[in-house]
N, C-alpha and C positions, 0 to 999 in steps of 0.2 A: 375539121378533124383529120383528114386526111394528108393534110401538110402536115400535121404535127406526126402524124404515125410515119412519115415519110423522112422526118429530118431523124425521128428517134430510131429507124432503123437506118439512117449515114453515120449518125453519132455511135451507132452500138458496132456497124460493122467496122468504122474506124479504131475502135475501139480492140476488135478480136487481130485487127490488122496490125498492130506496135505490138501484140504480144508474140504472134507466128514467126520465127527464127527460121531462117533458109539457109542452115549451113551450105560450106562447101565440099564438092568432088573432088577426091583427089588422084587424081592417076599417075601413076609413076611409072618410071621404066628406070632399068638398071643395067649397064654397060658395060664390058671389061674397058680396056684401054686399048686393044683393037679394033675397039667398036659391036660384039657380039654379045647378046641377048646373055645376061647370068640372072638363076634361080637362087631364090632364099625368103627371106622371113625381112619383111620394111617395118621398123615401129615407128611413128611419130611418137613425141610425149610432152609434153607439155601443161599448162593450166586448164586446156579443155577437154584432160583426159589424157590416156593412150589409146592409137589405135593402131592395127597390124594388118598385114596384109602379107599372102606368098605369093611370088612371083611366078609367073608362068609364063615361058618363053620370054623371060625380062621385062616383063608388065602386070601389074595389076591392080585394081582402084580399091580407095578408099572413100565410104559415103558417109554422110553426114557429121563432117569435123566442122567444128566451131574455129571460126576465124581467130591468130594469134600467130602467137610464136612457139615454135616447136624444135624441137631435139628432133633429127631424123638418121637412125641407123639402121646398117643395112648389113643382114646376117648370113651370109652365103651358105649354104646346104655342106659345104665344107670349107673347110678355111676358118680365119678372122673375120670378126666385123669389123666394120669403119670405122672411124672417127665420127663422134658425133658432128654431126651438120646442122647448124641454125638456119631453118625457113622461116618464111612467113607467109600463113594459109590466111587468105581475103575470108570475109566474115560469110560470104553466097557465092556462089557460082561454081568454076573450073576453076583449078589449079591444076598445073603439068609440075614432077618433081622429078628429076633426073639426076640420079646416081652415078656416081662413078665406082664401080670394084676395081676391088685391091688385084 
């Protein structure tokens, strides 16, 4: 009885395990062309949503994005925003996204 109660809880935890999604981290930083830290507003967008972040001191993360392909622009606190930018965020872990301002 006890082997059986033993495989049906591998089979049941394998089971909660294919459904649990571990998106990924995204942190980004945003650069003039100097090289110095610029503030503003990051969208990703794409199929897995939008998501936004403001930057502070030219960094700041975004959590739990679904792995794909994304639109990423970047909205300087004054000025223009970019050109959209095609990423691709991995489906779990880190992602590092670096900006260039205008």
């Amino acid at each position: 009885m006890s082997r059986i109660a033993a495989v049906l809880v591998c089979v049941l935890s394998l089971l909660f395990a294919t459904q649990v999604r571990a998106d990924a981290v995204v942190h980004v930083k945003v650069r003039s062309a100097d090289n110095k830290p610029v503030d503003g507003r990051v969208e990703l967008s794409g199929p897995g949503g939008t998501f936004t972040c403001t930057t502070s001191q030219g960094s700041c993360t975004m959590r739990s994005v679904p792995g794909g392909r994304y639109l990423a622009v970047f909205k300087p606190a004054s000025g223009s925003a970019t050109a959209p930018k095609k990423v691709m965020i991995p489906p779990d872990g880190k992602a590092d996204l670096h900006i260039a301002a205008k």
